[in-house]
CHARMM-style PDB file with segment names, atoms N, HN, CA, C and O in Angstrom:
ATOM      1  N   UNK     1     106.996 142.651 105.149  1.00  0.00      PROA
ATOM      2  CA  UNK     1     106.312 141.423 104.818  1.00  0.00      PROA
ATOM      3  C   UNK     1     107.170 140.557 103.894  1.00  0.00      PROA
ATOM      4  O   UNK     1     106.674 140.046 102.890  1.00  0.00      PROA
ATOM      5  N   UNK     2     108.429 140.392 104.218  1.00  0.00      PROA
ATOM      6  HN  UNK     2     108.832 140.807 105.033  1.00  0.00      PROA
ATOM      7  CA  UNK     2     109.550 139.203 103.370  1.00  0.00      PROA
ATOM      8  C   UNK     2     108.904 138.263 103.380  1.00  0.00      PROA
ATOM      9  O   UNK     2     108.847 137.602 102.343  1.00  0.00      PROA
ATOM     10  N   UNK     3     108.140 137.824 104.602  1.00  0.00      PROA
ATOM     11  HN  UNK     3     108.187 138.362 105.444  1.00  0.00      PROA
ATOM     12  CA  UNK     3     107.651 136.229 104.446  1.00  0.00      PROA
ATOM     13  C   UNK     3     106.176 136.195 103.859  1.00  0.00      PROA
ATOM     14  O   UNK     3     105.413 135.229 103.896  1.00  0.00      PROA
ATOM     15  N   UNK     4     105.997 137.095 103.465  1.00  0.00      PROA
ATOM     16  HN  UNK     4     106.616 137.880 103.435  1.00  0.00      PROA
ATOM     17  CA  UNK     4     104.559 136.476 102.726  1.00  0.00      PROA
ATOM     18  C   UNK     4     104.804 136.371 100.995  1.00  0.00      PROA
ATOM     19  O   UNK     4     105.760 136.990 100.527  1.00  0.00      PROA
ATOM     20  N   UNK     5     104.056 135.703 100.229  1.00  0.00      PROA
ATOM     21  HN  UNK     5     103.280 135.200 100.610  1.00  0.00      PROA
ATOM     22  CA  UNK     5     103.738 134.926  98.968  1.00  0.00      PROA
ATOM     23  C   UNK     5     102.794 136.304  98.438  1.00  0.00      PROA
ATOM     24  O   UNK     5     101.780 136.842  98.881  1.00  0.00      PROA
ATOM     25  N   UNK     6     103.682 136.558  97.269  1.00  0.00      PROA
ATOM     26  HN  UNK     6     104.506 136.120  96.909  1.00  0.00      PROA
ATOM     27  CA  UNK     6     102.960 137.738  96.253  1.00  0.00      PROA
ATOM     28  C   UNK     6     102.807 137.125  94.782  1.00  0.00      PROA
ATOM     29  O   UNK     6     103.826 136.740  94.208  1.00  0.00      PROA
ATOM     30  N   UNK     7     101.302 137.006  94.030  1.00  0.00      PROA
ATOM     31  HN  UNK     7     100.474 137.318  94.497  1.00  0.00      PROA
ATOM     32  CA  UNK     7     101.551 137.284  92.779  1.00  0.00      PROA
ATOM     33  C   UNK     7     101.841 138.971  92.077  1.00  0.00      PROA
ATOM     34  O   UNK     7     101.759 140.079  92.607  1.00  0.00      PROA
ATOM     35  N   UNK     8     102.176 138.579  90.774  1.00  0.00      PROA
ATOM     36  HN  UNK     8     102.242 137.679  90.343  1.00  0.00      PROA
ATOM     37  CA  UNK     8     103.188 139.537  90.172  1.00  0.00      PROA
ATOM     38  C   UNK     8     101.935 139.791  88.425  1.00  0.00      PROA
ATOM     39  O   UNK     8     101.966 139.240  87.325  1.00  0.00      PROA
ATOM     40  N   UNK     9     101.079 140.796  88.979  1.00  0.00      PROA
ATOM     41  HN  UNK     9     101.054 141.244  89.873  1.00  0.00      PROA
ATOM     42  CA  UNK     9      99.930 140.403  87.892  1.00  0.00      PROA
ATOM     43  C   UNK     9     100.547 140.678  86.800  1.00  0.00      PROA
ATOM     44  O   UNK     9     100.185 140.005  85.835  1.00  0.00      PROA
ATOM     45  N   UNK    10     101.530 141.600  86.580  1.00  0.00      PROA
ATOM     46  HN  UNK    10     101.825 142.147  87.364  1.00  0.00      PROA
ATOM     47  CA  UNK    10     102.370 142.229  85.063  1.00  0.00      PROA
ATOM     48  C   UNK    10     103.034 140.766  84.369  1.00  0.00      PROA
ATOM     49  O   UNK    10     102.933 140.468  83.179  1.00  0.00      PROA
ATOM     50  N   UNK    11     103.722 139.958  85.415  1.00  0.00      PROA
ATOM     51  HN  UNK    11     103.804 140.201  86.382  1.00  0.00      PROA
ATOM     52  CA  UNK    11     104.578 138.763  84.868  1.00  0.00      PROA
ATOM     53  C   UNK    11     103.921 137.298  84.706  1.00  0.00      PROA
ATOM     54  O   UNK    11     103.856 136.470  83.797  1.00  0.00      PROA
ATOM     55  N   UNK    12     103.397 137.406  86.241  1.00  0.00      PROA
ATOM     56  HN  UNK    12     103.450 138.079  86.979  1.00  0.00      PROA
ATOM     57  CA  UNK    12     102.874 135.828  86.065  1.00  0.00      PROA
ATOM     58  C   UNK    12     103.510 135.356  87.305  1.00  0.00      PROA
ATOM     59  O   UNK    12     102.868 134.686  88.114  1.00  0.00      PROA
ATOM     60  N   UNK    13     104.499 135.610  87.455  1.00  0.00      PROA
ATOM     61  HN  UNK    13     105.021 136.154  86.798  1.00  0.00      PROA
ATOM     62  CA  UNK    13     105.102 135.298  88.451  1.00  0.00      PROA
ATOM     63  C   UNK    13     104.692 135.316  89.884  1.00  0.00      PROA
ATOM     64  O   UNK    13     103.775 136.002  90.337  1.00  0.00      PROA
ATOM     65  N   UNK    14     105.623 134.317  90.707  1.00  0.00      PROA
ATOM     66  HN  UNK    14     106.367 133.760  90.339  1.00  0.00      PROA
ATOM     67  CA  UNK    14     105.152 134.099  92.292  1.00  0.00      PROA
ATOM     68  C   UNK    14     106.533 134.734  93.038  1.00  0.00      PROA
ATOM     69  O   UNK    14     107.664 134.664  92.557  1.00  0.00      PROA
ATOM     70  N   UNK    15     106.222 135.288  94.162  1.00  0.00      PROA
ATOM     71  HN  UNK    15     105.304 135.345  94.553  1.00  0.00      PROA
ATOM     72  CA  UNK    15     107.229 136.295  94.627  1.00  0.00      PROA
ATOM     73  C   UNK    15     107.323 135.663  96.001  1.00  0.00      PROA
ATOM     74  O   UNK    15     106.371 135.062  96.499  1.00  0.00      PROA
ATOM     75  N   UNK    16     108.357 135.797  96.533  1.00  0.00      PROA
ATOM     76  HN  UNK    16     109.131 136.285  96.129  1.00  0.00      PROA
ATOM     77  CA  UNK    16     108.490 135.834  98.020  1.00  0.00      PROA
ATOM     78  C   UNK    16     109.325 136.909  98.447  1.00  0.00      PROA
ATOM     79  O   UNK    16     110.528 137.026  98.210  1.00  0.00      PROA
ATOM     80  N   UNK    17     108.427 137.865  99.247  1.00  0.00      PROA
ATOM     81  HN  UNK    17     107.450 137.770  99.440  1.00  0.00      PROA
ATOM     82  CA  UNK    17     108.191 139.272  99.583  1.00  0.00      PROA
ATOM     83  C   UNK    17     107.991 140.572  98.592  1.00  0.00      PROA
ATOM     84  O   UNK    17     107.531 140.393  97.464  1.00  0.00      PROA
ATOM     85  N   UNK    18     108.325 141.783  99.017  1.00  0.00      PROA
ATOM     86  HN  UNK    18     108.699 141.928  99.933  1.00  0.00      PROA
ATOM     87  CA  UNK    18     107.843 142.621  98.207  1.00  0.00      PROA
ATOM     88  C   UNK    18     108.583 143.132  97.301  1.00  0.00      PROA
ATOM     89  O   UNK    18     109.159 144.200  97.509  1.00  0.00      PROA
ATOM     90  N   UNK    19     108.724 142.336  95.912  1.00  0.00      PROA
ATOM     91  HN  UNK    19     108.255 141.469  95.743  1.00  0.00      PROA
ATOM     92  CA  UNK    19     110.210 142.830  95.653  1.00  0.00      PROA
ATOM     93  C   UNK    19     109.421 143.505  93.817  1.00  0.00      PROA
ATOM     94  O   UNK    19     110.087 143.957  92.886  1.00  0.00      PROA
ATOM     95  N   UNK    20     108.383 143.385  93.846  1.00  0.00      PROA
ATOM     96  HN  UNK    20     107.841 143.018  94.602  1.00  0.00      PROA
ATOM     97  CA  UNK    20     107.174 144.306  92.631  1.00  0.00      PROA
ATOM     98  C   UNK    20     107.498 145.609  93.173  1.00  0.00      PROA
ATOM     99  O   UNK    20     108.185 145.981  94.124  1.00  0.00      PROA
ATOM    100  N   UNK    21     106.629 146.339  92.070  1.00  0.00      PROA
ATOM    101  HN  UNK    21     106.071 146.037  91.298  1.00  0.00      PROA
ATOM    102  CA  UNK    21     106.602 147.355  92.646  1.00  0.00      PROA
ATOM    103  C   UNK    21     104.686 147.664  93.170  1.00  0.00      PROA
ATOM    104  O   UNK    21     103.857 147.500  92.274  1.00  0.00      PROA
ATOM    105  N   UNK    22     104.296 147.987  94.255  1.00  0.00      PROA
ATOM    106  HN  UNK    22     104.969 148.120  94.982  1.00  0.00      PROA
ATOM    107  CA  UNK    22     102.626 147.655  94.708  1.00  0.00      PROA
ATOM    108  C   UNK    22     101.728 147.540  93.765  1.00  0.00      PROA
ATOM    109  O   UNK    22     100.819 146.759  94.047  1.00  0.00      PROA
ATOM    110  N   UNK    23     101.656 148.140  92.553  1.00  0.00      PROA
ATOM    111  HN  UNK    23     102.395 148.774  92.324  1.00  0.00      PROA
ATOM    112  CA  UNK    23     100.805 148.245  91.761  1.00  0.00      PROA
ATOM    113  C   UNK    23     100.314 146.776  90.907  1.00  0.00      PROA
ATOM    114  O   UNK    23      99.224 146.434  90.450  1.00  0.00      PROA
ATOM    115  N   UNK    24     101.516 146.181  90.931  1.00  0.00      PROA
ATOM    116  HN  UNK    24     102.402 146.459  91.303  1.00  0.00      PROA
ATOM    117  CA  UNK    24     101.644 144.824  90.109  1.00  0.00      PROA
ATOM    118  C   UNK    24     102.062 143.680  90.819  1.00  0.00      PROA
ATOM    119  O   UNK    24     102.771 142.762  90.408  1.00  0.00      PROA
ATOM    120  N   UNK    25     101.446 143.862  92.147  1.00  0.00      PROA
ATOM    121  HN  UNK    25     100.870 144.609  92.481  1.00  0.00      PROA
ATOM    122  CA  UNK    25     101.244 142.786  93.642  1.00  0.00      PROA
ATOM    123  C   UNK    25     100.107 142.827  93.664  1.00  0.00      PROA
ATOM    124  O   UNK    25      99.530 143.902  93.501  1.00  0.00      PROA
ATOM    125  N   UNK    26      99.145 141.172  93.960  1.00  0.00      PROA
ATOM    126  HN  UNK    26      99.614 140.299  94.092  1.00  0.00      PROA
ATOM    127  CA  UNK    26      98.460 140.794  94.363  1.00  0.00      PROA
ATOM    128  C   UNK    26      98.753 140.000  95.385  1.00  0.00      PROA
ATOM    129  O   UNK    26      99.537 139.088  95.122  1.00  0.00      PROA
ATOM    130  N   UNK    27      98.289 140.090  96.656  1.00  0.00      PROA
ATOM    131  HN  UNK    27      97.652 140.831  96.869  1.00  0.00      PROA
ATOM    132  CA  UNK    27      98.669 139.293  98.077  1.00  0.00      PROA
ATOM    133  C   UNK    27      98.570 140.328  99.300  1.00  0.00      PROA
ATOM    134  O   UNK    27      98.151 141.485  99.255  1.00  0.00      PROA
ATOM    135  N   UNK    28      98.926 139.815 100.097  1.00  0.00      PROA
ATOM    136  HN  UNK    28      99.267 138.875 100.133  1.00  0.00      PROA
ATOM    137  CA  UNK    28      99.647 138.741 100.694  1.00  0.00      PROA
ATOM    138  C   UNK    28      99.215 137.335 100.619  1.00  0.00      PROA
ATOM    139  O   UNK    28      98.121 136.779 100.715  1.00  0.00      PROA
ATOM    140  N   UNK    29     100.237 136.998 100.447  1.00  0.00      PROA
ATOM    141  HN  UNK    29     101.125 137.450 100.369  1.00  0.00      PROA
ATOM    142  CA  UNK    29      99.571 135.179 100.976  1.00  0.00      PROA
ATOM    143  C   UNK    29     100.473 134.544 101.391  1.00  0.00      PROA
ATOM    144  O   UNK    29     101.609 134.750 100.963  1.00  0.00      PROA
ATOM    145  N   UNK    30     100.196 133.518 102.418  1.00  0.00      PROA
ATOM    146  HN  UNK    30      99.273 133.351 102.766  1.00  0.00      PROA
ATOM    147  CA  UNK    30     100.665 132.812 103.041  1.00  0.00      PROA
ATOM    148  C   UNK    30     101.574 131.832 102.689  1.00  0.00      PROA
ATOM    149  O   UNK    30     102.346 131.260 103.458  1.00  0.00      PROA
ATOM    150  N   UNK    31     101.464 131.672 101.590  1.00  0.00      PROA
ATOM    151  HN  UNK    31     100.837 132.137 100.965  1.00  0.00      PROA
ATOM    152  CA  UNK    31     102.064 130.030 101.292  1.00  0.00      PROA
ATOM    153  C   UNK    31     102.551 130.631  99.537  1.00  0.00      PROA
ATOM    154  O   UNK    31     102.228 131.759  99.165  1.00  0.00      PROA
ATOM    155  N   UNK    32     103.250 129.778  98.742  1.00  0.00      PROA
ATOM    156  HN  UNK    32     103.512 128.861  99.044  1.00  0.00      PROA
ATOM    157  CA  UNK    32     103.728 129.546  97.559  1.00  0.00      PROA
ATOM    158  C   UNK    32     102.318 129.407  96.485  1.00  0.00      PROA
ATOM    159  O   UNK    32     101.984 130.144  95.557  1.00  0.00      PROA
ATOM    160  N   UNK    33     101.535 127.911  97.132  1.00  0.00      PROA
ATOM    161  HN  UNK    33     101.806 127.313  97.886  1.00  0.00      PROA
ATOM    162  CA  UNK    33     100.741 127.448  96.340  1.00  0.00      PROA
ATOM    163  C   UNK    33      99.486 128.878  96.684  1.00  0.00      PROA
ATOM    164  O   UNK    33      98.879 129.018  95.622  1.00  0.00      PROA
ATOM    165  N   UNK    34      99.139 129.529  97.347  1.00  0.00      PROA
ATOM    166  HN  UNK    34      99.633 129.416  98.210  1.00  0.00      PROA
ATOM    167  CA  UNK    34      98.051 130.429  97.335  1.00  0.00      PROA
ATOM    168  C   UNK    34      98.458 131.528  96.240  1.00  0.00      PROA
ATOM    169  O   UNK    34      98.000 131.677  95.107  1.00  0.00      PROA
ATOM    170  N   UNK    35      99.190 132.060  96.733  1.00  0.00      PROA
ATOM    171  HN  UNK    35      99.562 131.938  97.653  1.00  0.00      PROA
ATOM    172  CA  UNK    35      99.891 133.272  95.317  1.00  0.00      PROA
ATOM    173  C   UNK    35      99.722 132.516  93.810  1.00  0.00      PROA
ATOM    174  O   UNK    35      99.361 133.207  92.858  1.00  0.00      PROA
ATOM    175  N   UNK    36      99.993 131.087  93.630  1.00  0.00      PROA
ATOM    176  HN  UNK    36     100.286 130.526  94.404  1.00  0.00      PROA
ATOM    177  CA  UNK    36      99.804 130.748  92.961  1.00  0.00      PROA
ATOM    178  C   UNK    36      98.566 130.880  91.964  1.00  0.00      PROA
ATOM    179  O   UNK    36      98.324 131.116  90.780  1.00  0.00      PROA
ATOM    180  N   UNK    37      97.906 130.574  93.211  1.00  0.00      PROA
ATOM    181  HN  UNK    37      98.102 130.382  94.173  1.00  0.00      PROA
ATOM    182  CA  UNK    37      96.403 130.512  92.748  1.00  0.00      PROA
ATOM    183  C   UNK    37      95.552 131.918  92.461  1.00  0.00      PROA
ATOM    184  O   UNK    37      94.353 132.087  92.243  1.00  0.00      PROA
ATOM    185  N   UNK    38      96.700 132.890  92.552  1.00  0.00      PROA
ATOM    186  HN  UNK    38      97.675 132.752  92.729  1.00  0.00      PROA
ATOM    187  CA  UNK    38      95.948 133.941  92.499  1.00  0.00      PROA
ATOM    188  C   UNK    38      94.715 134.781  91.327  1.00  0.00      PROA
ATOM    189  O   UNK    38      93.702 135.476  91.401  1.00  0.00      PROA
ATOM    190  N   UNK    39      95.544 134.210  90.364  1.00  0.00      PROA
ATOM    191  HN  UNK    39      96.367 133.646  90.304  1.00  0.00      PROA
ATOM    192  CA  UNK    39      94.125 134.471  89.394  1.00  0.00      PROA
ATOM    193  C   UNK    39      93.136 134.022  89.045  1.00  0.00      PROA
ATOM    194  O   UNK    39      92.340 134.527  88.254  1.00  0.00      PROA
ATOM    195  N   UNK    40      93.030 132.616  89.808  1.00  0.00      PROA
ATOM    196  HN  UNK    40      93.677 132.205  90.451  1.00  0.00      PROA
ATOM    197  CA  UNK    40      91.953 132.305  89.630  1.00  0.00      PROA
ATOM    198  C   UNK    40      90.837 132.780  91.128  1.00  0.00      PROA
ATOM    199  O   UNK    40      89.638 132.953  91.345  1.00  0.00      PROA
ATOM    200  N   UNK    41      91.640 132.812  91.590  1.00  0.00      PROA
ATOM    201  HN  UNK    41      92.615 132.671  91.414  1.00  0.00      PROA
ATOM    202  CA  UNK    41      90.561 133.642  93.260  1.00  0.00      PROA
ATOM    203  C   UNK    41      90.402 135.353  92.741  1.00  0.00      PROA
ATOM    204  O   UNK    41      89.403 135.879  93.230  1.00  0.00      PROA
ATOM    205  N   UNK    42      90.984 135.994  92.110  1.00  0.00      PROA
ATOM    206  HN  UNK    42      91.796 135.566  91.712  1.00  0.00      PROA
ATOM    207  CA  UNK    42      90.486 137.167  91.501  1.00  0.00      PROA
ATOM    208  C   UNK    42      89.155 136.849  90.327  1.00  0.00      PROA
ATOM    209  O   UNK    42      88.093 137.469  90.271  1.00  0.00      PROA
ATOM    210  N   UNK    43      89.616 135.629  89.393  1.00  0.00      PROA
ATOM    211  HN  UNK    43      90.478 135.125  89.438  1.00  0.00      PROA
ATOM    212  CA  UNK    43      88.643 135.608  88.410  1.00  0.00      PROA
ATOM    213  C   UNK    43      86.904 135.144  89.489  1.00  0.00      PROA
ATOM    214  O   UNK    43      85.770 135.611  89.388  1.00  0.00      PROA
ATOM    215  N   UNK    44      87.308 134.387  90.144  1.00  0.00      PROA
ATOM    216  HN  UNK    44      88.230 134.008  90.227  1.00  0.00      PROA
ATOM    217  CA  UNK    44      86.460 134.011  91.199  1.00  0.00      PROA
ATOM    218  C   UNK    44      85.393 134.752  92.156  1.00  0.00      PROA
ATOM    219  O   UNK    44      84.307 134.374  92.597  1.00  0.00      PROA
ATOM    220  N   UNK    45      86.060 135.859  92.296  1.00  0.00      PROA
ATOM    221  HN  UNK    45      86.942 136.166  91.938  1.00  0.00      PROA
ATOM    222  CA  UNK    45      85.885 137.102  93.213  1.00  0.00      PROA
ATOM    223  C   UNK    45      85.050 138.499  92.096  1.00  0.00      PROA
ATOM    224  O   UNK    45      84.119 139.148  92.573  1.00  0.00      PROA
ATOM    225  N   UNK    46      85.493 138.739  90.826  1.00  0.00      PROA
ATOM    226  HN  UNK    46      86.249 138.212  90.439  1.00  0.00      PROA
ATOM    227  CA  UNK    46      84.871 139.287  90.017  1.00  0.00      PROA
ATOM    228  C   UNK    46      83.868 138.670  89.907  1.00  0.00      PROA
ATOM    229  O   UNK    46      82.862 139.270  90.286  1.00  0.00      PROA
ATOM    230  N   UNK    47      83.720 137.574  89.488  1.00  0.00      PROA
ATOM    231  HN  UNK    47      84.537 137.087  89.181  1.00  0.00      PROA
ATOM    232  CA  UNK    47      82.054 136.821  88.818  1.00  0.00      PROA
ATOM    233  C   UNK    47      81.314 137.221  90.230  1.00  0.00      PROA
ATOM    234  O   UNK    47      80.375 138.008  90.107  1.00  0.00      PROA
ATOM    235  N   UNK    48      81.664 136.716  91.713  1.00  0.00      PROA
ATOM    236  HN  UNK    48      82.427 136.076  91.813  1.00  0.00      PROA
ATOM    237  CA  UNK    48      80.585 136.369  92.667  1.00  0.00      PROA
ATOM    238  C   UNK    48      79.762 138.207  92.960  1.00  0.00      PROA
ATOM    239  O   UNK    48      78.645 138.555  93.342  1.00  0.00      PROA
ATOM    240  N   UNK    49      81.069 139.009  92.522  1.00  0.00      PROA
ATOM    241  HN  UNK    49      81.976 138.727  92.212  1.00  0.00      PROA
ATOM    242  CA  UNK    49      80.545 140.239  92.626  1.00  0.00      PROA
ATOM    243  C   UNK    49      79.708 141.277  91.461  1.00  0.00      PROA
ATOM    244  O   UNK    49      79.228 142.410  91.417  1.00  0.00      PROA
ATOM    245  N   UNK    50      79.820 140.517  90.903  1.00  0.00      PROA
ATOM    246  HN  UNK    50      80.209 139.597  90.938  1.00  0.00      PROA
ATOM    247  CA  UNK    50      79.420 140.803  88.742  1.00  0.00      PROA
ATOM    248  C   UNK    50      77.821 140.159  89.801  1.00  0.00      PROA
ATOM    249  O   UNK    50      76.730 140.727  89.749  1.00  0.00      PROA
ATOM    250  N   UNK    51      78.070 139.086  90.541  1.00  0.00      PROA
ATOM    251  HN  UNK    51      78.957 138.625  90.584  1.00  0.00      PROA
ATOM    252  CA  UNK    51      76.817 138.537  90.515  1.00  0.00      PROA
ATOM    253  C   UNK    51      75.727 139.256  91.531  1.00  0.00      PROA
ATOM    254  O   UNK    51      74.532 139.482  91.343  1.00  0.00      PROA
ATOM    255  N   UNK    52      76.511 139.515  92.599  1.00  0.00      PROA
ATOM    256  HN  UNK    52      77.482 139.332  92.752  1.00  0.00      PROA
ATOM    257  CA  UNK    52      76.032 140.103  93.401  1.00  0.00      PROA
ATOM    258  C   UNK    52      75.371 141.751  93.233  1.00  0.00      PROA
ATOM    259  O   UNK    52      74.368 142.201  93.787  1.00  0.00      PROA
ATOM    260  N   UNK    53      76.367 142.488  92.214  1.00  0.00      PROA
ATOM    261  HN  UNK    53      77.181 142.122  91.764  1.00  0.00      PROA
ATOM    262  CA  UNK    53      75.840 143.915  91.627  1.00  0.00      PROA
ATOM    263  C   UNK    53      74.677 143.927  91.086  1.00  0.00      PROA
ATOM    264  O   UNK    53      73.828 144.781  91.341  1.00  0.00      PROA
ATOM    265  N   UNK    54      74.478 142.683  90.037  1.00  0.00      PROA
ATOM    266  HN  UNK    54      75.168 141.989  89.830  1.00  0.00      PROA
ATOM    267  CA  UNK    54      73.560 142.747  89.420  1.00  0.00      PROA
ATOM    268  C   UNK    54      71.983 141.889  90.255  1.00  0.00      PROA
ATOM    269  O   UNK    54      70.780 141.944  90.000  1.00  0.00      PROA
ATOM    270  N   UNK    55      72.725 141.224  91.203  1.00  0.00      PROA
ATOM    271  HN  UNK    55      73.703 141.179  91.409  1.00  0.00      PROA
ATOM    272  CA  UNK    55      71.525 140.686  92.161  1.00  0.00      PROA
ATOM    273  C   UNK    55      70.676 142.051  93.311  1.00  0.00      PROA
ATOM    274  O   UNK    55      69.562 142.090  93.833  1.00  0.00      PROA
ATOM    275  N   UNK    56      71.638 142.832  93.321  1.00  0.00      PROA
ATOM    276  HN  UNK    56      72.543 142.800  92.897  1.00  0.00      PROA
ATOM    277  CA  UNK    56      71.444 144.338  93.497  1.00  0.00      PROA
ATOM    278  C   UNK    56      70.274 145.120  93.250  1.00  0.00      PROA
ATOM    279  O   UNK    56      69.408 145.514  94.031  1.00  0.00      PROA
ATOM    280  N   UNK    57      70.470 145.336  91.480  1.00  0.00      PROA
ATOM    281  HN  UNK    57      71.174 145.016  90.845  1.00  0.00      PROA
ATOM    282  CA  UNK    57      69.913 145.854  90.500  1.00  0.00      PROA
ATOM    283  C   UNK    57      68.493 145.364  90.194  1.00  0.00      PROA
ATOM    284  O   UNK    57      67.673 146.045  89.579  1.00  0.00      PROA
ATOM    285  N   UNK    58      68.267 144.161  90.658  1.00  0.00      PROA
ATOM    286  HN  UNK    58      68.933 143.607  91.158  1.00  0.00      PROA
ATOM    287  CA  UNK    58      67.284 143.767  90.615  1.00  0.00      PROA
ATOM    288  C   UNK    58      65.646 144.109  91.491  1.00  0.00      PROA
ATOM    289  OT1 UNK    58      64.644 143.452  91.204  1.00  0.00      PROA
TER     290      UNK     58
END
């Protein structure tokens, strides 16, 4: 996967291919600007599921 877009959760950093080591890759993604965006689609993805557990519980 050389051609796909990795964030680098340890650095911050945006990667093109797999050059982390897996643990501290978030992706694949398609493009530059998506990896980019990656923490905020994780922070995004925790809340809807924080929301959903507890919509659960109910």
């Amino acid at each position: 996967m050389t051609d796909k877009w990795w964030y680098n959760s340890r650095t911050g950093e945006v990667e093109l291919g797999e050059i982390s080591n897996a643990i501290e890759r978030v992706g694949p993604f398609d493009t530059r600007a998506e990896a980019e965006r990656a923490p905020e689609k994780l922070q995004e993805n925790a809340r809807r599921w924080a929301e959903e557990e507890a919509e659960e519980d109910r």
